[in-house]
Each structure stands twice: as C-alpha cells, then as structure tokens.
GUVEX-643254 format. One record per residue (C-alpha): x, y, z; residue number from 1. Coordinates in steps of 0.05 Angstrom, whole numbers. Layout:
% residues N
VOBA       px       py       pz   resi
VOBA        X        Y        Z    NUM
...
This chain:
% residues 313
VOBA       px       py       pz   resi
VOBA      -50      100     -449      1
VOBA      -50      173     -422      2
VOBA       -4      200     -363      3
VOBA        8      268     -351      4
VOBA       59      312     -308      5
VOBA       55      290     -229      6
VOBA      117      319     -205      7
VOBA      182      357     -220      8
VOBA      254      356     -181      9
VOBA      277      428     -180     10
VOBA      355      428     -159     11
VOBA      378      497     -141     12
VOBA      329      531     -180     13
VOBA      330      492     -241     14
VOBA      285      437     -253     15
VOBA      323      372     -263     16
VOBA      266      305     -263     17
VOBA      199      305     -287     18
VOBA      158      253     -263     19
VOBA       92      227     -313     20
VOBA       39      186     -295     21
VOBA      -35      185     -273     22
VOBA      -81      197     -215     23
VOBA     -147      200     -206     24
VOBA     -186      223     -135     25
VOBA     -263      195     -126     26
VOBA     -320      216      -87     27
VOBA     -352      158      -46     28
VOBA     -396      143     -105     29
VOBA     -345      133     -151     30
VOBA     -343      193     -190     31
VOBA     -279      224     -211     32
VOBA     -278      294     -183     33
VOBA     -193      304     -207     34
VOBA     -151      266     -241     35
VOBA      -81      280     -291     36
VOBA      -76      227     -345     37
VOBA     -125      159     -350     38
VOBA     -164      155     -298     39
VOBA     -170       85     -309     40
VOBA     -101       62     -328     41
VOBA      -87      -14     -316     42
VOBA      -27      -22     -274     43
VOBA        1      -77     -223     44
VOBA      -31      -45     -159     45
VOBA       30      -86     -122     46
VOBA       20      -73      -41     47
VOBA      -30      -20      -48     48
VOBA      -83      -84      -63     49
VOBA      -63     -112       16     50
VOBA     -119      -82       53     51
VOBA     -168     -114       -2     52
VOBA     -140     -174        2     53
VOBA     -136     -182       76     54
VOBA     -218     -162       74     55
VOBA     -218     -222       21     56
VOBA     -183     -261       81     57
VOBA     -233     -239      133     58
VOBA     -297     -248       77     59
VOBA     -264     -323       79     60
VOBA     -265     -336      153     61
VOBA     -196     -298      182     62
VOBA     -218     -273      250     63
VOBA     -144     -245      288     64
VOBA     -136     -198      342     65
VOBA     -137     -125      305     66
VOBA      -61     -113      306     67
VOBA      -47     -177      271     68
VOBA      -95     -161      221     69
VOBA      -58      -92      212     70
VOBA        7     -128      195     71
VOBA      -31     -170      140     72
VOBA      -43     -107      113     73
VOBA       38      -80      119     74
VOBA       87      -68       75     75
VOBA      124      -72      130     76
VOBA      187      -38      161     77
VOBA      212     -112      194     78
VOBA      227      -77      255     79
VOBA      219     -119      315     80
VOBA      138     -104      330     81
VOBA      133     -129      263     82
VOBA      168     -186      262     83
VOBA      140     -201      323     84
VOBA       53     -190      305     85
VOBA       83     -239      251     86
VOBA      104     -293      284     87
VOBA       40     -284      333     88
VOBA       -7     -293      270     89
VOBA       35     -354      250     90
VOBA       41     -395      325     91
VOBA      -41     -373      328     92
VOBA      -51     -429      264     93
VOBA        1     -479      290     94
VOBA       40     -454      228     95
VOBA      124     -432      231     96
VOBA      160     -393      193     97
VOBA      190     -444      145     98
VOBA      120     -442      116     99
VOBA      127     -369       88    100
VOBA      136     -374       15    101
VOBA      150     -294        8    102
VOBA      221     -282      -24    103
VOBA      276     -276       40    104
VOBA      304     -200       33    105
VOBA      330     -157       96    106
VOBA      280     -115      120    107
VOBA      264      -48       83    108
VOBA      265        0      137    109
VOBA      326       29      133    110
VOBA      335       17      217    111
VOBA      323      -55      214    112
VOBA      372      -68      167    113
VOBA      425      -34      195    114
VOBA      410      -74      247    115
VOBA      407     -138      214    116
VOBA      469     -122      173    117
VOBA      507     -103      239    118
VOBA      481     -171      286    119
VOBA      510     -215      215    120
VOBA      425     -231      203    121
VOBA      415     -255      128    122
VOBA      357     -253       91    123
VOBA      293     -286      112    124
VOBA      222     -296       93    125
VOBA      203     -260      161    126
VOBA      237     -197      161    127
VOBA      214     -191       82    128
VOBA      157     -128       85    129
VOBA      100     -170       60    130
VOBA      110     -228      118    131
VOBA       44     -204      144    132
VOBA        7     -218       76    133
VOBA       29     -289       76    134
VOBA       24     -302      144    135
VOBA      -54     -278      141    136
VOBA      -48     -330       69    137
VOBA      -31     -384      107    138
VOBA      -75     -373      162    139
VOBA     -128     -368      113    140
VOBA     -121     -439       84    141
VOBA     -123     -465      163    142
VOBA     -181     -444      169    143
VOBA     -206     -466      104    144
VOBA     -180     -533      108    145
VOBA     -139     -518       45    146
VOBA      -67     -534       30    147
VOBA      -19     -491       43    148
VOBA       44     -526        6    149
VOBA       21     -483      -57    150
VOBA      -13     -421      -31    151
VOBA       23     -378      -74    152
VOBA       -8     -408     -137    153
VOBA      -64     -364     -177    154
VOBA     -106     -430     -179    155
VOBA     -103     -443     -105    156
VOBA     -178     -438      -74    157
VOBA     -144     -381      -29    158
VOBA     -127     -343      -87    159
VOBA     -189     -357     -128    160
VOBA     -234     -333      -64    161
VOBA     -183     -270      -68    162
VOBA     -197     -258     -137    163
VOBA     -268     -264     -131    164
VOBA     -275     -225      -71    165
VOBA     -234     -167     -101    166
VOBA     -283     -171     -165    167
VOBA     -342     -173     -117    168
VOBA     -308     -101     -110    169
VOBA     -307      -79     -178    170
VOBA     -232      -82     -181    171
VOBA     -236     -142     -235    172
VOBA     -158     -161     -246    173
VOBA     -150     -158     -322    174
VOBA      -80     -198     -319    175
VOBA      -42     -233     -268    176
VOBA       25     -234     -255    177
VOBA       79     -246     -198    178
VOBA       94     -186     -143    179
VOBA      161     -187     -124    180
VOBA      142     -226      -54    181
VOBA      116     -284      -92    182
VOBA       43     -273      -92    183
VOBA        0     -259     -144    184
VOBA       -3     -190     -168    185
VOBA      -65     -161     -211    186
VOBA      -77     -113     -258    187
VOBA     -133      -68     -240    188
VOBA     -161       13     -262    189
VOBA     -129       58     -216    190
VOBA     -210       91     -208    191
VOBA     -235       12     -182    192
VOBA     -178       13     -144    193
VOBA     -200       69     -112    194
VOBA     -266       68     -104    195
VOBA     -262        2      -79    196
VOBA     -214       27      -34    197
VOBA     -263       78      -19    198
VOBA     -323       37      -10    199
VOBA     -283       -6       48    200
VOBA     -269       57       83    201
VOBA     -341       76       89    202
VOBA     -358        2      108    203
VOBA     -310       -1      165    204
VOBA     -286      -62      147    205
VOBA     -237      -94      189    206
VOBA     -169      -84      156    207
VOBA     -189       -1      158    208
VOBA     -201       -6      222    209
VOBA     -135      -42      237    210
VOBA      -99        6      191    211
VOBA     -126       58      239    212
VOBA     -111       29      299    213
VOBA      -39        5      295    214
VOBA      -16       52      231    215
VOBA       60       34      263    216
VOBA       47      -35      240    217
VOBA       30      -18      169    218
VOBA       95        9      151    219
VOBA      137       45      202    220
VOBA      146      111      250    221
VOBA      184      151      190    222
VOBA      148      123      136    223
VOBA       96      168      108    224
VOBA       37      130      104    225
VOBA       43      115      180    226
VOBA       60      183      178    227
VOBA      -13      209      150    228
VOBA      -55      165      189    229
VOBA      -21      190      254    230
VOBA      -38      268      231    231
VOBA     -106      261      204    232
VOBA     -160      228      237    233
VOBA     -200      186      191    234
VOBA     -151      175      132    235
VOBA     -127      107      114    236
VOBA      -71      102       60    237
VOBA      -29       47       35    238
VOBA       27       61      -12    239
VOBA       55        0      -56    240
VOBA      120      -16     -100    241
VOBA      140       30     -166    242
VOBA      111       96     -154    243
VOBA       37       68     -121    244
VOBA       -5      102      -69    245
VOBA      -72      101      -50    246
VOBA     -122      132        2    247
VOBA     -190      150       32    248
VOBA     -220      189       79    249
VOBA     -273      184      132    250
VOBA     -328      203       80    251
VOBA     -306      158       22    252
VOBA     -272      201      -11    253
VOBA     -210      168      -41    254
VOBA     -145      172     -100    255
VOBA     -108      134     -123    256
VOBA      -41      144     -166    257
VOBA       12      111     -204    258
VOBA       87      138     -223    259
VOBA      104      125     -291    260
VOBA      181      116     -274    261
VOBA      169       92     -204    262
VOBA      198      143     -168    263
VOBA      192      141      -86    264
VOBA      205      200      -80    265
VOBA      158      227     -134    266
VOBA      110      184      -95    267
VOBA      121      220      -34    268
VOBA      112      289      -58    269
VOBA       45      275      -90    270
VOBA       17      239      -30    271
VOBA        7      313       -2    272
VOBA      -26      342      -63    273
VOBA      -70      269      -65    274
VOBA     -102      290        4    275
VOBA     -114      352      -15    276
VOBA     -163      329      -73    277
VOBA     -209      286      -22    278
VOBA     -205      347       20    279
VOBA     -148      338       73    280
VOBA     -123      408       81    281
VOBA      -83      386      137    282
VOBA      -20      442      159    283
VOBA       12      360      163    284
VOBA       18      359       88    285
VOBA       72      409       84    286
VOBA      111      370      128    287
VOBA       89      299      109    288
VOBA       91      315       32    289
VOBA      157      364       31    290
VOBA      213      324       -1    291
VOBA      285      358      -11    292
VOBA      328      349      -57    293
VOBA      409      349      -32    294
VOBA      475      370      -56    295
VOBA      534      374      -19    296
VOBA      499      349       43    297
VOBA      447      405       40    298
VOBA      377      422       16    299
VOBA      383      449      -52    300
VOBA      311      445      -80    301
VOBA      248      403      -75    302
VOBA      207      345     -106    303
VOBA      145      390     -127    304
VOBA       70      361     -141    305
VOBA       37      381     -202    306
VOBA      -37      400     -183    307
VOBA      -90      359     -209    308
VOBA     -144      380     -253    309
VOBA     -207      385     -229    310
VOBA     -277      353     -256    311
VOBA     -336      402     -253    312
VOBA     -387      387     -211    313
C-alpha cells in the first residue's frame, strides 16, 4: 500500500500535522491523469458509494420525485428539509419510521443538534445523516416485493442487486463490511470509484441529476460539498466518513481521495486542489477549500493541499 503527502497544518508559521494518503483524478475514460500514492488503493468508500447505490435503487425499479432521490443520496445535515424529504419517501411506500434500521445518533450538522439538544430530542434513526439511504432501502424492497425486516443484511436480494449493480460499474467490492449506519459497506479502488463515479456523471443518471438539483439536501448550506455544487455548474461531489471525497465534472472528469488518518479537515483542504485536477479553476476554491487553523480564538495558519503529480499525456 502506497500513500503519499495530501496535506500539512501550518500553525503560526510552523507546520504542525501532516496528512498521508492517496488520490487519484480520471479523465472520462478512465485514465489517471494525477494522482499521489496508489491510485487504486482498496478502502471502505463509506457515504461516498450513496449516489451509486441509489442508481442501483433506481436500476431496480425506485422511481421518487427528484428531491427525494437527492436525500437517498445525503449524508445528511438532519435539518428539518431533511428530515422532512425523509419522512415523504417513507409515507410514499406505506412505510414509518420504526422501520429504519440505521443506528439513532443526533443529527450531524452542527445546527440541528443544537437544536435537538436544546428542545430535550434524543437520538433517532431519522435525524441519523444516512436516513435517506435507508429510506430509498426500504422503498426499494416495496417495490420489489422483498422483505424489509432484514434489509440491512449483505444476503438480502436488495443488497445483492446493489452489489451487482455497483460491479456492473466496475467498482467490484473486494470485502464487505458494516458502515457505521448499519448498511453494508465495500471495499473498492479509489480509480473504480471514480471512474464509475465519472461514468454516471456523463450518463445523467438520476441521482446526478438530483445531486444537482437540490445540493441543500445532500448535506447542508455550510457544508462544502453543497458548497461546490452551488459555485460550479456541472460538478457533483459527495464526500463520505474518515477522510473520503469524491467528484466529477460535466465532462467526466472525476477524483477521488482517501485520508490516511481521516482527517475532515484534511479532507476539506484537498477538496480545492481535487477540482483543480479535473479542471475546476473556480475563484470558489479559495474560499470553499481555505481551512484555518485557530489559537486563541484567531486564525493562526492553514490546512494546506499538497499538489498532485501529474501523468503525462
């Protein structure tokens, strides 16, 4: 396994973190054109894997109004719109809330759960960020006259068709274990990932499309992927747990990266440098991608992206 430097924190003019790990940006026939460490390392692609999944959905037979779909592809702030597009998709399939399986948490944006914590509002299933994922799950065995008492399972037909679909994709899962929400959660090259990723962009399948439409829904107003697809028309990204992000642009172009440690706010500061290698140049990115680093209350440095080395043409 090879990872390479992705990103340093520099606090008051000394560097303090240094972030490994690998990346790898495609053109919209797969070839790598940059990349820093194994281009196709194996990792858990966690949330960045929802937009394939809810085109594995759609493949099987889901058919929702676009900003429902959008929310099956959300990591979610649980912020009322969200919770709400949920509980839409659910009611549409006769199904409640008590049938979400995904592990009850507060809601990540940091908003909502001030607001939960404030109104005395426990955990639930609902306000948990991948509620949209499950819901789109469970809608998926209605429609498939499958059960949905064990949807969760990796030999459920639901997952099985997922699996399949995501193959069908070249992103073959070479081990499967359990995301933190429940589901399953495969290991796949970060290049199939995003390719793949890529290749759905071009196809304007109907998650991308959602995506674009309601990018709110997908995480949240101050979140950065939301963030990116407000600024740049044409790019869809989708970021996922321990250090994941992935994108694509109008063309096919796409990247996708992994941080070794996990770091968000590694994450963060590459996402700007990511664009930039499937040729956003966007005067967004040093706004979107700029992440300080405090002391004392006050900006003292910066999270700093490595560049990426580039494959000759």
């Amino acid at each position: 396994m090879t990872v390479g430097l992705l990103a340093v924190a520099e606090r008051s003019g000394f560097d303090e973190c240094w972030h490994q790990g690998a990346a790898v940006a495609v053109d919209a026939r797969g070839n790598v054109t940059a990349s820093i460490g194994d281009p196709d390392l194996p990792m858990y692609a966690r949330s960045t894997l929802k937009p394939l999944q809810a085109a594995a959905m759609v493949a099987n037979g889901l058919s929702i109004p676009t900003d429902e779909l959008a929310v099956v592809c959300a990591s979610h702030d649980g912020a009322p719109i969200h919770r709400d597009a949920v509980r839409r998709l659910l009611m549409r399939f006769d199904l409640s809330i008590d049938d979400l399986q995904n592990t009850p948490t507060l809601p990540y944006g940091e908003a909502a759960r001030t607001a939960a914590i404030r109104d005395n509002t426990g955990p639930s299933s609902l306000q948990q960020n991948c509620s949209g994922k499950h819901a789109g799950m469970l809608a998926t065995c209605v429609i498939n006259g499958w059960p949905i008492e064990k949807y969760l399972d990796p030999q459920h037909p639901l997952q099985v068709a997922i699996a399949d679909f995501l193959a069908t994709l070249g992103c073959v899962s070479q081990h499967v274990g359990v995301d933190g929400c429940g589901a399953p959660n495969h290991v796949v090259g970060l290049r199939s990932l995003a390719t793949a990723f890529g290749a759905l962009r071009v196809s304007g399948a109907a998650p991308i499309e959602a995506m674009k439409a309601f990018p709110d829904l997908v995480a949240g107003p101050e979140r950065d992927v939301t963030r990116w697809m407000r600024a740049v028309p044409g790019v869809v990204t989708k970021d996922g747990a321990a250090g994941l992000m992935i994108g694509a642009s109008s063309d096919g172009a796409a990247f996708a990266f992994k941080i070794a440690d996990g770091s968000e706010t590694a994450r963060r500061a590459v996402g700007g440098e990511a664009m930039r290698r499937i040729g956003i140049d966007s005067p967004d990115a040093a706004v979107i991608g700029d992440v300080p680093v405090v002391g004392h209350g006050v900006r003292v440095g910066s999270v700093r992206a490595m560049p990426w080395t580039q494959v000759a043409r």
